[in-house]
ZAPA-426148 format. One record per residue (C-alpha): residue number from 1; residue in one letter; x negated, z, y. Coordinates in pm, 1 decimal, always signed. Example, Ala and Ser with C-alpha at 12.3 -4.5 7.8 and 13.67 -1.06 7.14 Angstrom:
2
<rec><nr>1</nr><rest>A</rest><xx>-1230.0</xx><zz>+780.0</zz><yy>-450.0</yy></rec>
<rec><nr>2</nr><rest>S</rest><xx>-1367.0</xx><zz>+714.0</zz><yy>-106.0</yy></rec>
***
This chain:
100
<rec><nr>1</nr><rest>X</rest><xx>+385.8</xx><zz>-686.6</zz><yy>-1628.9</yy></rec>
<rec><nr>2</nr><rest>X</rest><xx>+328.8</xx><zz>-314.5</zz><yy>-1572.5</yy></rec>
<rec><nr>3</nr><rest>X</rest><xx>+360.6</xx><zz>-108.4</zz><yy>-1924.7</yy></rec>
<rec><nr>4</nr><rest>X</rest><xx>+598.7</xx><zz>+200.7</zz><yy>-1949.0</yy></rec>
<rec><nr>5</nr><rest>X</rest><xx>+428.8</xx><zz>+543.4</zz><yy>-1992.4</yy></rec>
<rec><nr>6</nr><rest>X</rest><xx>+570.4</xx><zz>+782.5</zz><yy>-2189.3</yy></rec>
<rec><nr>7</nr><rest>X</rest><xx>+686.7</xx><zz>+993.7</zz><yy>-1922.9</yy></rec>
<rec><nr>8</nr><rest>X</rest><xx>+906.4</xx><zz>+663.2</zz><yy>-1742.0</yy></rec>
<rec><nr>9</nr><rest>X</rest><xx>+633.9</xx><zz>+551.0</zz><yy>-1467.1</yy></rec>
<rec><nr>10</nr><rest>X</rest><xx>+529.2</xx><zz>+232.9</zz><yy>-1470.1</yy></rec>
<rec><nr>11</nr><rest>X</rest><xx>+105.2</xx><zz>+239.8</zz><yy>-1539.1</yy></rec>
<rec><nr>12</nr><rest>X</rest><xx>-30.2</xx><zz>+25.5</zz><yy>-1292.6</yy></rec>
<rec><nr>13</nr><rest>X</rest><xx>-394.5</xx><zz>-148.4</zz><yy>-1289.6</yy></rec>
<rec><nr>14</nr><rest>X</rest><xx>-627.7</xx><zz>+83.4</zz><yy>-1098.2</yy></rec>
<rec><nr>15</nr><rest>X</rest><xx>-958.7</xx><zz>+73.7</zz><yy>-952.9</yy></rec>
<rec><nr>16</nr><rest>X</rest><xx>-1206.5</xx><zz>+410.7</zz><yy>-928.3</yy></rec>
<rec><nr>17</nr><rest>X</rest><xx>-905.0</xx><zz>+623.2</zz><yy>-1073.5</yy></rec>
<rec><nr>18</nr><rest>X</rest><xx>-603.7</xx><zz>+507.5</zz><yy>-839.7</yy></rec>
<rec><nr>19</nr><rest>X</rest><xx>-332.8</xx><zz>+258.9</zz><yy>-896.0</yy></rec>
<rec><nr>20</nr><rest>X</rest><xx>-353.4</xx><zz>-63.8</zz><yy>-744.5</yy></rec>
<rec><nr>21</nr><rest>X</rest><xx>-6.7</xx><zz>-248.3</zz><yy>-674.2</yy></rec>
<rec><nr>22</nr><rest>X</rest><xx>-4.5</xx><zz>-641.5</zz><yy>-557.4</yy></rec>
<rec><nr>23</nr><rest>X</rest><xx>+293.1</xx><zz>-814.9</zz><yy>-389.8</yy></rec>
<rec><nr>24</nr><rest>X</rest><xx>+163.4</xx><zz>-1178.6</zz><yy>-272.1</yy></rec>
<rec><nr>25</nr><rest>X</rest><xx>-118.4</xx><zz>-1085.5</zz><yy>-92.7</yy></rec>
<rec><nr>26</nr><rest>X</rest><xx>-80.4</xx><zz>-729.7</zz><yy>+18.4</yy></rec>
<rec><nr>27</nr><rest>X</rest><xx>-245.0</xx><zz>-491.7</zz><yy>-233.2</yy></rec>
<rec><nr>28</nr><rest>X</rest><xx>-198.4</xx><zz>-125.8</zz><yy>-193.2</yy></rec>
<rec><nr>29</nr><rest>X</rest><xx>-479.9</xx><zz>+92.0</zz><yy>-286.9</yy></rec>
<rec><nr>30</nr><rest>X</rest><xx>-341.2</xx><zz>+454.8</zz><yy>-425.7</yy></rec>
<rec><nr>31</nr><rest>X</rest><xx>-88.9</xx><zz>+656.9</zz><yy>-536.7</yy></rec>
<rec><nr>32</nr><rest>X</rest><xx>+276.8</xx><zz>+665.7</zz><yy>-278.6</yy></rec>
<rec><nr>33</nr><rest>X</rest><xx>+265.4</xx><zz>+1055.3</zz><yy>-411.1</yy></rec>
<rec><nr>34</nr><rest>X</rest><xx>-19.2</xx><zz>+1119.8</zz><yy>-236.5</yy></rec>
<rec><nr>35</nr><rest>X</rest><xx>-62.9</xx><zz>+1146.3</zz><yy>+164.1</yy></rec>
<rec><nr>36</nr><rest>X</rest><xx>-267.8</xx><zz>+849.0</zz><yy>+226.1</yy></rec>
<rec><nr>37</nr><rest>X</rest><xx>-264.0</xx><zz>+479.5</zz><yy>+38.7</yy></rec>
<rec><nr>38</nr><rest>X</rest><xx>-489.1</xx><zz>+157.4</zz><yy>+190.3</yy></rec>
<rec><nr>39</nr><rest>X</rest><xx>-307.9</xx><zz>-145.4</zz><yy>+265.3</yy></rec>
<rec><nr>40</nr><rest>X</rest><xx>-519.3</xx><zz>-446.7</zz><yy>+189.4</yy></rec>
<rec><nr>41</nr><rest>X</rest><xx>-396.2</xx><zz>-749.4</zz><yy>+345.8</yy></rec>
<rec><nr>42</nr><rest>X</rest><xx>-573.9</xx><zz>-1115.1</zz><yy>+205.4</yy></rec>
<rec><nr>43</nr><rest>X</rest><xx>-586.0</xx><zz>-1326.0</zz><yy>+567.0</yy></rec>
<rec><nr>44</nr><rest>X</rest><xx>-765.7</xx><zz>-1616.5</zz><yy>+473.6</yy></rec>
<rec><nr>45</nr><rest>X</rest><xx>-842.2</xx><zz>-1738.4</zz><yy>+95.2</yy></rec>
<rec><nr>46</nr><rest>X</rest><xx>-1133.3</xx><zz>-2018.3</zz><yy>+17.4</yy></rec>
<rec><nr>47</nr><rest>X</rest><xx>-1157.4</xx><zz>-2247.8</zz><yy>-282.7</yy></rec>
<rec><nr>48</nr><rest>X</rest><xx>-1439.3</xx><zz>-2160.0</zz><yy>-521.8</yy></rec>
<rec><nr>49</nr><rest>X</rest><xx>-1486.2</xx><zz>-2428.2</zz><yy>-815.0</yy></rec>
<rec><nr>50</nr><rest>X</rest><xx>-1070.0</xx><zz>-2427.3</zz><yy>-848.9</yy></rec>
<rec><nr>51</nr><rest>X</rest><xx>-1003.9</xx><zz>-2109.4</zz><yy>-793.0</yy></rec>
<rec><nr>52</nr><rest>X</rest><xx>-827.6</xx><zz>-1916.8</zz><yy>-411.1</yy></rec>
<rec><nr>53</nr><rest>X</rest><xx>-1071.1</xx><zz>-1631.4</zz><yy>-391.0</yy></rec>
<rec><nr>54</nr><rest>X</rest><xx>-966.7</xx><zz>-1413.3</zz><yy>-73.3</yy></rec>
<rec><nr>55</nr><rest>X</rest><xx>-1226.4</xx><zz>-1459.9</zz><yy>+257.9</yy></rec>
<rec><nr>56</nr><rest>X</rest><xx>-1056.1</xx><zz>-1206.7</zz><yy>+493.4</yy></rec>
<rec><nr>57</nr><rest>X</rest><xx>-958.3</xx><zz>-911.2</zz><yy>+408.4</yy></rec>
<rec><nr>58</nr><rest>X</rest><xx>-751.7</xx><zz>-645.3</zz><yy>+657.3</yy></rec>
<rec><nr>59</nr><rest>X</rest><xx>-774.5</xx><zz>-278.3</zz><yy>+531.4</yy></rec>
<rec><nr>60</nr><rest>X</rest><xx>-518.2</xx><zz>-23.9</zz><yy>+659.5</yy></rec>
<rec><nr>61</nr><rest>X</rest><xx>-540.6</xx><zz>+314.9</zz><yy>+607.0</yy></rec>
<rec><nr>62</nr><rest>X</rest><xx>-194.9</xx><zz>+453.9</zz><yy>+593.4</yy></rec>
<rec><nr>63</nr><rest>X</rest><xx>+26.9</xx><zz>+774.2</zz><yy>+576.4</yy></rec>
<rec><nr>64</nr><rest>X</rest><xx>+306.2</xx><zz>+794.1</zz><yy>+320.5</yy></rec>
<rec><nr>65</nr><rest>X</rest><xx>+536.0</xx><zz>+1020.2</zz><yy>+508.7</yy></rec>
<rec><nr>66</nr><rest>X</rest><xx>+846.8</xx><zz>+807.3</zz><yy>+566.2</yy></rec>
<rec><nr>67</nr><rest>X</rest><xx>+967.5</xx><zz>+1025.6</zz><yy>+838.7</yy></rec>
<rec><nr>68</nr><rest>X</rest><xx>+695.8</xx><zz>+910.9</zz><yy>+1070.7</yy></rec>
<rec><nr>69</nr><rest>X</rest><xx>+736.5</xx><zz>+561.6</zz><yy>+1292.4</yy></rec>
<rec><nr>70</nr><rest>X</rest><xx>+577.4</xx><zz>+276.3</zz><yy>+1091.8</yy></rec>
<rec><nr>71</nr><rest>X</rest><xx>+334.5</xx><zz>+249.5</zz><yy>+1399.0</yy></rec>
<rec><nr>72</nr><rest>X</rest><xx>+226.8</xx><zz>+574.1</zz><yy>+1362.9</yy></rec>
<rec><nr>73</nr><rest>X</rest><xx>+165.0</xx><zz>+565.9</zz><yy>+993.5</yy></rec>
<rec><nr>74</nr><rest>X</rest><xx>-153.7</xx><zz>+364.8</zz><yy>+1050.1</yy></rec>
<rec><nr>75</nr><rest>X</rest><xx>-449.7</xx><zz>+578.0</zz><yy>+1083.7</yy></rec>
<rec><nr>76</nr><rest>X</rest><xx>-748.1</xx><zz>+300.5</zz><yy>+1069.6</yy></rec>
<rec><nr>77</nr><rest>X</rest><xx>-775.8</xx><zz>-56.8</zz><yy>+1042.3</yy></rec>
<rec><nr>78</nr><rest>X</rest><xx>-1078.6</xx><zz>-273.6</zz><yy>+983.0</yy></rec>
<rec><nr>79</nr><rest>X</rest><xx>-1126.7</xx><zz>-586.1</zz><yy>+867.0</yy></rec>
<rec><nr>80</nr><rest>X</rest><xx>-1387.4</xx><zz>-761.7</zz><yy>+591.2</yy></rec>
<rec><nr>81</nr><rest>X</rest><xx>-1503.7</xx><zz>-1040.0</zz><yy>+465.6</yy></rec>
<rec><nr>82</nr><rest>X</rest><xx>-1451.9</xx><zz>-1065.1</zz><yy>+109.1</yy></rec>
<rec><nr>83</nr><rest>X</rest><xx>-1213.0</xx><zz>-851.5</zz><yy>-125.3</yy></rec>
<rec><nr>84</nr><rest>X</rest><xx>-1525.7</xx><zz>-661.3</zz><yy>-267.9</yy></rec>
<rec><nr>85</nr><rest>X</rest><xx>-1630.7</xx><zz>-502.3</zz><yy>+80.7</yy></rec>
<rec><nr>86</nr><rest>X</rest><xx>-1280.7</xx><zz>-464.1</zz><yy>+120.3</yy></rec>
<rec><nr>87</nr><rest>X</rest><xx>-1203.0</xx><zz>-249.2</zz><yy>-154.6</yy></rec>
<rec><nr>88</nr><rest>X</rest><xx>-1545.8</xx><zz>-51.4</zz><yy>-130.0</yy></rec>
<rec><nr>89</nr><rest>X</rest><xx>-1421.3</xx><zz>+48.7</zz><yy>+247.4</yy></rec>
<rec><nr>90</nr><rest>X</rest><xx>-1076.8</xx><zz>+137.9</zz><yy>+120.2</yy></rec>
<rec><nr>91</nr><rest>X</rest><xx>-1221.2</xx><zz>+359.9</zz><yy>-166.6</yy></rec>
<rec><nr>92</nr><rest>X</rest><xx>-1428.5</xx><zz>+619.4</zz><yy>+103.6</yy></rec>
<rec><nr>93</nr><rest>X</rest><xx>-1192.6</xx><zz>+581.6</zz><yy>+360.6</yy></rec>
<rec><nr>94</nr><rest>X</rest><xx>-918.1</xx><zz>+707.6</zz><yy>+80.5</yy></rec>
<rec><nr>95</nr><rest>X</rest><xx>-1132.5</xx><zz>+946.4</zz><yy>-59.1</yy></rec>
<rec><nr>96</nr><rest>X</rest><xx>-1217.0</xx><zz>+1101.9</zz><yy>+263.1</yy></rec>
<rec><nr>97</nr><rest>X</rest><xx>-864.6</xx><zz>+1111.9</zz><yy>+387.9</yy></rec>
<rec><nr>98</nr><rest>X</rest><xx>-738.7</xx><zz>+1282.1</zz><yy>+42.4</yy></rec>
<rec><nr>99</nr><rest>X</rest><xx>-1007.5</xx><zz>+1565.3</zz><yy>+38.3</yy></rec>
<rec><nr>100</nr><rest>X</rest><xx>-900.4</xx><zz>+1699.4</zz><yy>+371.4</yy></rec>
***
Protein backbone atom coordinates (compact mmCIF):
# COMPACT_ATOMS: atom_id res chain seq x y z
CA UNK A 1 0.00 0.00 0.00
CA UNK A 2 2.87 2.45 0.51
CA UNK A 3 3.98 4.14 -3.05
CA UNK A 4 7.72 4.07 -4.16
CA UNK A 5 9.54 7.47 -4.24
CA UNK A 6 11.83 8.14 -6.67
CA UNK A 7 14.75 7.84 -4.59
CA UNK A 8 13.59 3.82 -3.35
CA UNK A 9 11.81 4.75 0.14
CA UNK A 10 8.64 3.77 0.60
CA UNK A 11 6.29 7.31 1.20
CA UNK A 12 4.34 6.63 4.07
CA UNK A 13 0.98 8.52 5.28
CA UNK A 14 2.04 11.27 7.68
CA UNK A 15 0.51 13.52 10.06
CA UNK A 16 2.01 17.35 10.86
CA UNK A 17 5.05 16.49 8.46
CA UNK A 18 6.20 12.94 9.85
CA UNK A 19 5.48 9.50 8.63
CA UNK A 20 3.05 7.49 10.31
CA UNK A 21 3.53 3.54 10.04
CA UNK A 22 0.57 1.02 11.35
CA UNK A 23 1.09 -2.69 12.15
CA UNK A 24 -2.33 -3.99 13.85
CA UNK A 25 -2.69 -1.61 16.36
CA UNK A 26 0.67 -0.13 17.11
CA UNK A 27 1.21 3.08 15.08
CA UNK A 28 4.54 4.71 15.13
CA UNK A 29 4.63 8.39 14.96
CA UNK A 30 8.04 9.66 13.03
CA UNK A 31 10.81 9.06 11.11
CA UNK A 32 13.37 5.65 12.48
CA UNK A 33 16.22 8.25 11.04
CA UNK A 34 15.61 10.50 13.52
CA UNK A 35 16.44 10.12 17.46
CA UNK A 36 13.05 9.92 18.82
CA UNK A 37 9.64 8.18 17.21
CA UNK A 38 6.13 7.80 19.50
CA UNK A 39 4.77 4.47 19.84
CA UNK A 40 1.01 4.59 19.90
CA UNK A 41 -0.48 1.55 21.19
CA UNK A 42 -4.72 1.18 20.57
CA UNK A 43 -5.74 -0.71 24.17
CA UNK A 44 -9.28 -0.75 23.97
CA UNK A 45 -11.49 -0.01 20.66
CA UNK A 46 -15.50 0.86 20.93
CA UNK A 47 -18.15 0.39 18.27
CA UNK A 48 -19.43 3.65 16.79
CA UNK A 49 -22.51 3.12 14.28
CA UNK A 50 -20.36 -0.09 12.71
CA UNK A 51 -17.28 1.08 12.87
CA UNK A 52 -13.95 -0.05 15.88
CA UNK A 53 -12.87 3.46 16.65
CA UNK A 54 -9.85 3.19 19.25
CA UNK A 55 -10.91 4.26 23.21
CA UNK A 56 -7.42 3.85 24.81
CA UNK A 57 -4.66 4.95 23.55
CA UNK A 58 -0.86 4.29 25.16
CA UNK A 59 1.76 6.83 23.84
CA UNK A 60 5.48 5.98 24.16
CA UNK A 61 8.03 8.20 23.54
CA UNK A 62 10.98 6.29 22.31
CA UNK A 63 14.75 6.39 21.31
CA UNK A 64 15.85 4.85 18.03
CA UNK A 65 19.33 3.91 19.01
CA UNK A 66 19.36 0.11 18.74
CA UNK A 67 22.37 -0.19 20.86
CA UNK A 68 20.48 0.80 23.95
CA UNK A 69 18.30 -1.99 26.12
CA UNK A 70 14.69 -1.93 24.84
CA UNK A 71 13.83 -0.82 28.51
CA UNK A 72 15.84 1.96 28.31
CA UNK A 73 14.66 3.21 24.98
CA UNK A 74 11.44 4.46 26.58
CA UNK A 75 11.68 7.95 27.67
CA UNK A 76 7.79 8.76 28.58
CA UNK A 77 4.66 7.00 28.59
CA UNK A 78 1.14 8.29 29.05
CA UNK A 79 -1.92 7.14 28.25
CA UNK A 80 -5.33 8.80 26.50
CA UNK A 81 -8.50 8.41 25.79
CA UNK A 82 -9.19 8.63 22.26
CA UNK A 83 -6.66 8.46 19.20
CA UNK A 84 -7.07 12.33 18.67
CA UNK A 85 -5.59 13.32 22.22
CA UNK A 86 -3.33 10.68 21.53
CA UNK A 87 -1.74 11.88 18.57
CA UNK A 88 -1.89 15.67 19.72
CA UNK A 89 0.40 14.44 22.89
CA UNK A 90 2.69 12.49 20.60
CA UNK A 91 3.13 15.53 18.18
CA UNK A 92 4.73 18.06 21.24
CA UNK A 93 6.22 15.42 23.00
CA UNK A 94 8.12 14.57 19.45
CA UNK A 95 8.64 17.94 18.63
CA UNK A 96 10.15 18.80 21.87
CA UNK A 97 12.37 15.79 22.00
CA UNK A 98 13.70 16.51 18.24
CA UNK A 99 14.58 20.27 18.86
CA UNK A 100 16.96 19.46 21.64
Amino acid sequence: MADKQNDGEPQFPTYKGKPLVRCGDVIYYGSMKDRYVVRLEIKSKKKVKDLDVADRVGIQLMLTDQTVRNRKQIVKTSEKNGLYLAMDLADVWLSRALAE
